[in-house]
C-alpha positions in Angstrom: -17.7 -1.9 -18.5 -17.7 -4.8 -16.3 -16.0 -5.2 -12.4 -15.6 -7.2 -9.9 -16.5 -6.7 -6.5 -14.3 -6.2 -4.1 -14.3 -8.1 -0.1 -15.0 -4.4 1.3 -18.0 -3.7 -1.1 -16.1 -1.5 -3.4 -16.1 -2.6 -7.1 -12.7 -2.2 -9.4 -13.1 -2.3 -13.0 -12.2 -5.6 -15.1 -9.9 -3.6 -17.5 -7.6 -0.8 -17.3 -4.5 0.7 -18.7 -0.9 -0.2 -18.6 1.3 2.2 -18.6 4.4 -0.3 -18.4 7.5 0.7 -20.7 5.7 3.7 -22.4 7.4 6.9 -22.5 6.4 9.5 -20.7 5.0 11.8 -23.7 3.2 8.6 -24.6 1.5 7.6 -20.8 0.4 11.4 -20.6 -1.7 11.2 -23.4 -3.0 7.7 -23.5 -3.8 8.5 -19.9 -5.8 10.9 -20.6 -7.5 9.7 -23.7 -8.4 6.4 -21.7 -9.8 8.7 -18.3 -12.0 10.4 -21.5 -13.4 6.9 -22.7 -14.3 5.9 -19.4 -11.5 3.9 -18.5 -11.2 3.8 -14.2 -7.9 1.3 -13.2 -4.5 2.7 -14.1 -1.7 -0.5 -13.8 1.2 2.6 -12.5 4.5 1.9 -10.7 7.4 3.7 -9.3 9.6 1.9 -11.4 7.8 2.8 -14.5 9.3 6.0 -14.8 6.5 7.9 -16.1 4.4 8.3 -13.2 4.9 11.7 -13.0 3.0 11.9 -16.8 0.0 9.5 -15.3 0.1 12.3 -12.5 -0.4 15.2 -14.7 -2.9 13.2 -17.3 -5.2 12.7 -13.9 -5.3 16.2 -13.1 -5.5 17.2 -16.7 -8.7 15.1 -17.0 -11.4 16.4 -14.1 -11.7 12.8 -12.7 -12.0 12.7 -9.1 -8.8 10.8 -7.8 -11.2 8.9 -5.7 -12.3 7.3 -8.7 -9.4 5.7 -9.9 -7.7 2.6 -9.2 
């Protein structure tokens, strides 16, 4: 995976995940499948209405929050 570093040093990955106008059945486990491939950046919003399922998929998967964008 490629990324791109950051002013403060810290690098973000390239490509992430949407989770724009997915249900929330749907985010959980594509979520979760994606944290389980490797991927790190999560595109999540209020708004969204399934944050609650990106919430539980994080848990769900062992990856340190602090890894996640």
């Amino acid at each position: 995976m490629s990324y791109s570093e950051l002013n403060n040093g810290v690098k973000i990955p390239n490509i992430g995940i949407g989770t724009y106008l997915i249900k929330p059945v749907d985010a959980e486990r594509s979520v979760r499948q994606a944290l389980e491939m490797g991927y790190r950046l999560i595109d999540t919003a209020h708004v969204y209405s399934n944050e609650k399922a990106v919430g539980r998929a994080i848990k769900a998967s062992g990856v340190k929050r602090e890894e996640i964008f």
